[in-house]
N, C-alpha and C positions, 0 to 999 in steps of 0.2 A: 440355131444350128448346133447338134452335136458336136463335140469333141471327136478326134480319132481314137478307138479305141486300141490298145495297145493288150495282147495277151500273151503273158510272159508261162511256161509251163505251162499249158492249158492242156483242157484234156483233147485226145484225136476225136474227127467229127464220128467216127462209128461208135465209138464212145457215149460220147455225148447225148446222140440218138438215144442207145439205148438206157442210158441215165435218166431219159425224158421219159420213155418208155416204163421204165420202172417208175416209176415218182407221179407220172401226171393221174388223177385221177378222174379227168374226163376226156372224151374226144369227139369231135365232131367228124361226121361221114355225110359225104358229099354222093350220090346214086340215082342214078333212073330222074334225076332234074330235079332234086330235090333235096333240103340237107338238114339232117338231126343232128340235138348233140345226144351223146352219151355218157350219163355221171356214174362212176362207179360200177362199169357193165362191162370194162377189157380185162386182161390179163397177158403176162406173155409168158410164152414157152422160154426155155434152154435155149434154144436155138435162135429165138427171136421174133417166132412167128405172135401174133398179134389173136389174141382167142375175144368173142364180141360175145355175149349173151344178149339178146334180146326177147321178146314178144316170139311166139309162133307163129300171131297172128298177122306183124307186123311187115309193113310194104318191103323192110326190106328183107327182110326171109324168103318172100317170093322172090324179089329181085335175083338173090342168090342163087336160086332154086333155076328160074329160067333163063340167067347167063349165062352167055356161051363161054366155055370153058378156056382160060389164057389168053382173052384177050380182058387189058384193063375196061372192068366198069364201075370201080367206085374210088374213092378218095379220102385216107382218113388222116387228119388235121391235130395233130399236139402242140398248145403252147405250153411253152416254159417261162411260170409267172412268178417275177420277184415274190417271197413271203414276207419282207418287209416291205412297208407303202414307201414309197417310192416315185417319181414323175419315169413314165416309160415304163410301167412294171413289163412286159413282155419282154422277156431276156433272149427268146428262139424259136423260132415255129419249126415243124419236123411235121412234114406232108411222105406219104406212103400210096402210094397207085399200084393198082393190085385190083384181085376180083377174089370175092368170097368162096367158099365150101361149107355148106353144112358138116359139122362132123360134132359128134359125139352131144346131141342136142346144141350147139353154140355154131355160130360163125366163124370160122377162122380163116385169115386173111392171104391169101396168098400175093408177095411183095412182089413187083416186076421193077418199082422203081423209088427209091428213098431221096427225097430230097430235104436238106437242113440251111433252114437261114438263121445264121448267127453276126454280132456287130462286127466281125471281120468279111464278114461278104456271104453269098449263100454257094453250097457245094451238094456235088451228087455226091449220097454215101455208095459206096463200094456195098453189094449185098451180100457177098461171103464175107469183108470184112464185118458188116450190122451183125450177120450171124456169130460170129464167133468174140463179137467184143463182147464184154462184161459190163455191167452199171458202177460208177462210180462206189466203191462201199459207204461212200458218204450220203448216195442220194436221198435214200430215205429219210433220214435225220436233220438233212439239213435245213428245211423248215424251223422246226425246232432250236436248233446251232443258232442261225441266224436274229430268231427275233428274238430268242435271249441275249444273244448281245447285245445287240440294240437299244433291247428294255432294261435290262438287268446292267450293264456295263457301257455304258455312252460314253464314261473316261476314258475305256480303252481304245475305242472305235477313235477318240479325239487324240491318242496317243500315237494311234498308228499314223496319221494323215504324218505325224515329222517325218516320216519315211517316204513322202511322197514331195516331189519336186515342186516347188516353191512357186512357179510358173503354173502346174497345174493348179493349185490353190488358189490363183489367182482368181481375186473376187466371190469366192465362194460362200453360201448361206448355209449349206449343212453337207453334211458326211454322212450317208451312211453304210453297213455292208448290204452290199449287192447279189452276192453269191460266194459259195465255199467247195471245195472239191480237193479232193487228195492233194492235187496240184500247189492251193494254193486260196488267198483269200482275196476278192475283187470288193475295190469302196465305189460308189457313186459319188460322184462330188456333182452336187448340185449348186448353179450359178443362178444369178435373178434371170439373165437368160441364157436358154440352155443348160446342157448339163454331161459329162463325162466320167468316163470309167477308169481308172487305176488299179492294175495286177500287183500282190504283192506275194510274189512265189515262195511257195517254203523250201527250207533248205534240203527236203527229203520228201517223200509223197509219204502221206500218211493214209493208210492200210483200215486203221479205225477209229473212232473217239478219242479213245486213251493216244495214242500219237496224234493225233490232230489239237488235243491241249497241251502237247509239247512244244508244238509244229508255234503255233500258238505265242506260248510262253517265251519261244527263240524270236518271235515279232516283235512282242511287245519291249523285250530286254535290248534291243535293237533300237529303236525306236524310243528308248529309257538313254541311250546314248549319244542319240542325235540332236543336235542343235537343236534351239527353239528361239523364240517363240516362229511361226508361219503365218501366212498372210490369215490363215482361217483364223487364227484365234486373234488376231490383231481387228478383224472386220468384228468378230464379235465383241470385242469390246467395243468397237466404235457403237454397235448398234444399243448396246446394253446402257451403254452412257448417254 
């Protein structure tokens, strides 16, 4: 069984949303009893609406085409999948009902209802709020962000855990980061069973890269101050030995 997860600064679910929205690069659409995915075939507007490219020829073009107009007939499905490997990589799913328009050769989706399941429970988004949030400025990157620390810096990621309460650590075989956002940086601590998340918030939301390796650097110096040894590196030496 999982841990409770705990999210400290996190970003709001409209947010979120559309951080997925921005970042995911496939999705799956559920119509007329049937369900494709689509790899690098969406886009989204300003506002938030969802644009599909497909086939002309394709079942669901027609679908589109002979849909009665406002009422939901299709369903399309965004995970948000850890970029480091991970047990559980699916960090959110972010489902969207709504019914297509042809417009401008593409699909574009008209929303009647956003729903986001994240480890705090699942929520209806607000549609004017979906519309007018913005994507994390980090979403894009943070692929990148994450499995460089990983690869590139496992001391730090093993430096941060002193910042995380002792009881969490209990029993723990590995750490790593889970996800990053203006907000803040989340570790998976994973156990022989199960496995849990720990928020470790920054002092300031950071806007882009260059503050987010401050955001960063204020962690790590934190955590340069904090007591040691923790149950994680005590378990690893027992196993090392």
């Amino acid at each position: 069984m999982s841990d409770r997860h705990t999210w400290t600064a996190a970003p709001a679910a409209a947010e979120h949303a559309r951080s997925m929205l921005a970042a995911a690069w496939s999705c799956a659409v559920s119509a007329e009893g049937g369900r494709e995915e689509f790899v690098g075939s969406h886009s989204v507007t300003e506002d938030g609406r969802v644009l599909l490219s497909v086939p002309e020829d394709s079942a669901l073009s027609a679908a589109a085409v002979c849909s009665p107009r406002g009422e939901p007939s299709a369903v399309l499905e965004f995970a948000d999948v850890a970029p480091v490997p991970v047990r559980n990589r699916i960090r959110a799913r972010l489902w969207l009902a709504g019914w297509f328009v042809p417009e401008d050769g593409r699909l574009a989706f008209r929303t009647t209802r956003a729903v986001l399941r994240r480890p705090g429970g699942t929520v209806v988004v607000d549609l004017d709020e979906l519309a007018e949030a913005r994507p994390d400025p980090l979403a894009l990157a943070e692929a990148h962000l994450l499995t460089h620390l990983a690869d590139a810096h496992p001391d730090a990621v093993e430096r941060l855990t002193r910042l995380v309460e002792p009881d969490s650590l209990h029993g723990a075989v590995r750490v790593q980061p889970l996800a990053v956002d203006r907000h803040g940086l989340t570790l998976r601590i994973e156990r022989a069973r199960g496995n849990g998340d720990v928020r470790l918030p920054f002092h300031a939301p950071a806007d882009d890269v260059s503050q987010l390796t401050e955001r960063m650097h204020v962690l790590l110096t934190q955590a340069g101050l904090a007591s040691c040894p923790r149950p994680l590196q005590r378990q690893r030496t027992d196993r090392e030995g």
